[in-house]
DRENDO-1510 file (C-alpha; in Angstrom, 1 decimal, always signed):
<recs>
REC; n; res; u; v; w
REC; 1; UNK; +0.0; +0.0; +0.0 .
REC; 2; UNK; +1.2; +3.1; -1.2 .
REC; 3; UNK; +1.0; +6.9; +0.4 .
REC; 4; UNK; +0.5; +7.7; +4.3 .
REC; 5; UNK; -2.9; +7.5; +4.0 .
REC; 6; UNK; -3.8; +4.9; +7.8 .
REC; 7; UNK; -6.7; +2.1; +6.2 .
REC; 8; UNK; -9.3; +1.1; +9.2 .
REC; 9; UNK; -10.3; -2.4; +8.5 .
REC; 10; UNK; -13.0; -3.9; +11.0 .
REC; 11; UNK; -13.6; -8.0; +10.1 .
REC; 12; UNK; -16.4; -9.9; +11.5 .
REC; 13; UNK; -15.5; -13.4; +11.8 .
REC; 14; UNK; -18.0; -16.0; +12.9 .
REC; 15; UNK; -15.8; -18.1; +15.8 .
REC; 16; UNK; -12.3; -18.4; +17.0 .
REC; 17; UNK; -11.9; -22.1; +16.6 .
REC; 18; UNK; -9.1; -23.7; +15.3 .
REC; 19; UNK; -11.0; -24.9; +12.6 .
REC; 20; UNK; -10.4; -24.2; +8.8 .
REC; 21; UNK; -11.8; -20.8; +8.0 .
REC; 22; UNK; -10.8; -19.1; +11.2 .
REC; 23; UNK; -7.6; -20.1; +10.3 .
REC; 24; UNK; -7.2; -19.2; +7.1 .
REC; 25; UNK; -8.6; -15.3; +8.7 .
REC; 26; UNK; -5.6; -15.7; +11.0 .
REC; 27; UNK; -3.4; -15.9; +8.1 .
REC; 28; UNK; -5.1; -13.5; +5.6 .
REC; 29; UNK; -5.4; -10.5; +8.7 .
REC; 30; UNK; -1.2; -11.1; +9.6 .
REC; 31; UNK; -0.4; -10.6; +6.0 .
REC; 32; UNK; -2.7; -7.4; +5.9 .
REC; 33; UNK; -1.5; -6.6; +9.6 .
REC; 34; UNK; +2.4; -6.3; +7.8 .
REC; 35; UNK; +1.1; -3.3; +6.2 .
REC; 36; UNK; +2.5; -0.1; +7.8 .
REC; 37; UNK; -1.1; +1.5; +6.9 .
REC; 38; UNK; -3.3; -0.7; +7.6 .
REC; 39; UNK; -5.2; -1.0; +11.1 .
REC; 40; UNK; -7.1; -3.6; +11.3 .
REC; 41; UNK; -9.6; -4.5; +14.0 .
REC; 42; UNK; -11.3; -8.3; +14.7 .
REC; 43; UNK; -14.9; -8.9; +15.7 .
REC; 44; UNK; -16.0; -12.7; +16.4 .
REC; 45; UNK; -19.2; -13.9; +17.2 .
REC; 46; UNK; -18.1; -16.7; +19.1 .
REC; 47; UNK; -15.2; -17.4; +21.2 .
REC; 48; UNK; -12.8; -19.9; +20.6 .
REC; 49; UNK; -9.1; -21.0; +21.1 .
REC; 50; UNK; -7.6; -18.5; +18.1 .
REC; 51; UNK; -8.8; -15.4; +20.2 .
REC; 52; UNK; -5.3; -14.8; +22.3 .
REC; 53; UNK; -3.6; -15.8; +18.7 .
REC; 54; UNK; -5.4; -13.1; +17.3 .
REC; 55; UNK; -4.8; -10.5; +19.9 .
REC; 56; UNK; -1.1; -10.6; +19.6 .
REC; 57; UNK; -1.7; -9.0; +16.4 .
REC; 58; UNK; -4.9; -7.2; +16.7 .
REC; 59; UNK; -7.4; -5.6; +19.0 .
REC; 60; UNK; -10.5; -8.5; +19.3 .
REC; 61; UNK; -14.4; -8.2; +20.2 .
REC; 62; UNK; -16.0; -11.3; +21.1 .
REC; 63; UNK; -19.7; -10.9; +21.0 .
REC; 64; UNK; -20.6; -14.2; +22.2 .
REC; 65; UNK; -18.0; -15.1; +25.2 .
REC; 66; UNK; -18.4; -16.6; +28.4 .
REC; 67; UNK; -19.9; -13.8; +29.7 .
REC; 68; UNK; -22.4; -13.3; +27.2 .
REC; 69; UNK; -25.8; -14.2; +29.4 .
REC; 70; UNK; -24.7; -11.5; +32.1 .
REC; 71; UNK; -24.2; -9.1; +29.1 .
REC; 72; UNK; -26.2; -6.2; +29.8 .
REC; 73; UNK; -25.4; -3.6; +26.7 .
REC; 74; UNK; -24.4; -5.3; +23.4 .
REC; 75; UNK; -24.4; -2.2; +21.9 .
REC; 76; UNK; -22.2; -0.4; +24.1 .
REC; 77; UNK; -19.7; -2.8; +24.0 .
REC; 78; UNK; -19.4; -2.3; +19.9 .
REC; 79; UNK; -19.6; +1.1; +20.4 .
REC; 80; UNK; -16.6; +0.9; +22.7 .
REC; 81; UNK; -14.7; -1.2; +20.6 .
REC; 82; UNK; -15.0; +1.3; +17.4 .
</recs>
């Protein structure tokens, strides 16, 4: 990417598991993540085992984590998290 022009990227991603296409998101958001302007930020419905491997490299939101039933303001915490 050329210029100093800073690229927000927010991904959803559906779960954290270290199943195939979380996976292959860990791999496609590190070689994006090389990328002096680009900022990327992960959302995941579910959690999983990939969340601390994504938040090495990456702020994370999980929607749905073990907390989720004493969740009192979804919203809020997306809000927060943009």
């Amino acid at each position: 990417m050329s210029g100093n022009k800073r690229i927000d990227i927010i991904v959803l991603g559906h779960e954290a598991s270290l199943s195939g296409a979380p996976l292959l998101l860990m791999n496609l958001l590190e070689l994006l993540q090389r990328q002096d302007s680009v900022h990327i930020r992960l959302s995941v419905h579910r959690d999983g085992p990939l969340v601390q491997a994504y938040a090495k490299y990456f702020p994370v939101l999980v929607l749905k984590s073990a907390d989720y039933g004493r969740e009192k303001n979804i919203a809020r915490k997306i809000s927060n998290f943009i």
